[in-house]
N, C-alpha and C positions, 0 to 999 in steps of 0.2 A: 373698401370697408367691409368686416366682415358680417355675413344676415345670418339672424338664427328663425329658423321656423316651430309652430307650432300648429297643432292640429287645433280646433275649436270649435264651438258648437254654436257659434254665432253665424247665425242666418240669413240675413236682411240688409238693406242700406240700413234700416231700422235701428237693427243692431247695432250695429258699426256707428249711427249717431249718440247711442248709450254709454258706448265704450270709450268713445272717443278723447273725454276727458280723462279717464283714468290714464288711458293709455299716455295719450300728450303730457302728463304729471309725470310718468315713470320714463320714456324712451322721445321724449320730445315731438312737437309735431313735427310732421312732413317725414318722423323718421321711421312710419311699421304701415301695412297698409295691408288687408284682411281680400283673399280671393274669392269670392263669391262663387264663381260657375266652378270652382273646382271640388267633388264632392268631402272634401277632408276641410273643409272654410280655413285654408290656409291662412296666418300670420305671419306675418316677415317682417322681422323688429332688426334696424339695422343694430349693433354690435352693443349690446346690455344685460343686465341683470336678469337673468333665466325665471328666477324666481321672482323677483318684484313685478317682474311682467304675468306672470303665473298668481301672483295675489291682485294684481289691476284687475285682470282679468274676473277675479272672484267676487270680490268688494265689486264690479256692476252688474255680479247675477253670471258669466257662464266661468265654462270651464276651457282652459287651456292645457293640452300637454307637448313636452317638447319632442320634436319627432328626432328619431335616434340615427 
């Protein structure tokens, strides 16, 4: 299955429990999951909408962009 990543400004388990709804609306649970120790808070959203993942993202407060 193909991942697209994205860079974000989501910082925390914290985070990631804020987003989490949005997210599981847009690319289902169990399917994108946010790396914390990596300094760029990597997203990896398995194989979806670049941009509805880019407005979940906004609609719970950060920002996401997709890495080139």
């Amino acid at each position: 299955m193909e991942k697209t990543k994205f860079k974000t400004n989501i910082k925390c388990s914290a985070c990631v429990a804020k987003v989490t709804p949005f997210l599981n609306e847009v690319a289902g649970e169990n399917n994108w999951q946010v790396d914390l120790v990596d300094p760029a808070r990597t997203l990896t959203v398995d194989n979806t909408d670049d941009k509805k993942i880019v407005e979940a993202l906004q609609k719970a407060g950060y920002k996401g962009e997709l890495f080139a």
